[in-house]
Every structure is written in structure tokens, then in C-alpha cells.
C-alpha positions in Angstrom: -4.6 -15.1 -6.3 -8.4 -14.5 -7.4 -9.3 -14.3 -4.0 -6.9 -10.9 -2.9 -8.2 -9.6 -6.0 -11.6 -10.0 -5.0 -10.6 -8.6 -1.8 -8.7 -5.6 -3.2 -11.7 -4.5 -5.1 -13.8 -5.0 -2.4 -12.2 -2.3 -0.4 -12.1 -0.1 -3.2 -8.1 -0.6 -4.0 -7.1 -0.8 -7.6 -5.4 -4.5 -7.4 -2.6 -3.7 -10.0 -1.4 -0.8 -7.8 -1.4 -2.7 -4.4 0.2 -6.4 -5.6 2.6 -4.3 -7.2 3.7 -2.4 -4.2 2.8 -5.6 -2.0 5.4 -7.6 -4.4 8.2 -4.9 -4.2 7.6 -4.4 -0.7 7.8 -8.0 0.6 11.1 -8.7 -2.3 13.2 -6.1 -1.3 12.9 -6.9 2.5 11.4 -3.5 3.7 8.2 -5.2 5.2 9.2 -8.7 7.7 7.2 -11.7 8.1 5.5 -10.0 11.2 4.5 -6.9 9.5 2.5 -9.1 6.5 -1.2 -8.0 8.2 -0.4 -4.5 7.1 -0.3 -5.5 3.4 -4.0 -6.5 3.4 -5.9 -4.5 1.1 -7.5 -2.6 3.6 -4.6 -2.0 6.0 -2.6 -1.0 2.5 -5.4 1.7 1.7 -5.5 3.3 4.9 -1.5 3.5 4.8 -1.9 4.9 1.8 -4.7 7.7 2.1 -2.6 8.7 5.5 0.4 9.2 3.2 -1.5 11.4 0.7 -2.5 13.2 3.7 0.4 13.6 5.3 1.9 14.6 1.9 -0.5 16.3 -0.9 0.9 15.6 -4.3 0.2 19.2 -4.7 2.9 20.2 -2.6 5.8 17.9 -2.3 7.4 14.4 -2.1 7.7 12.6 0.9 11.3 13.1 0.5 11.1 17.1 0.5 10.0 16.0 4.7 13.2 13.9 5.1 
């Protein structure tokens, strides 16, 4: 556990925010066992930051582009 903490700080990721979404994500069954390399804390950032891109919190939820 200390070591994907280290990790997530060392890529600039708050680790509270990604093991919380990496938790929910692998639980509920949205991410399979092939998929696991993009939870990485660096594969997780750049999904992230391509989400805020693709949908400024200024302007809408990710939902409003359904």
C-alpha cells in the first residue's frame, strides 16, 4: 500500500482521490482484470486531465454529452 502511495505522489496525483476511484472502479466491475494497467497512477492522471478536457467543469457534466 505505501508503495502506490509513493507512486501516486510521485506523478503528482492526490492518493486519496485515485484509490478511491481505483477502489470503486475495480468493486463495481466497470474496469476487468485486463484493463488493471490503466489504474496506475499515471495512466489514471492522464485519463483524468483528458476528461477535464473533454469536459470543463465550467461548462457541463459529462452527462449533459450523453
Amino acid at each position: 500500500m505505501a508503495s502506490l502511495v509513493a507512486s501516486a505522489k510521485l506523478d503528482g496525483v492526490e492518493p486519496q482521490a485515485w484509490l478511491t476511484d481505483v477502489l470503486e472502479l475495480m468493486v463495481s466491475g466497470r474496469t476487468k482484470a485486463r484493463e488493471l494497467e490503466q489504474l496506475l497512477p499515471w495512466a489514471w492522471k492522464a485519463e483524468q486531465l483528458a476528461t477535464a478536457v473533454k469536459y470543463p467543469p465550467s461548462r457541463c457534466s459529462p452527462e449533459a454529452y450523453a
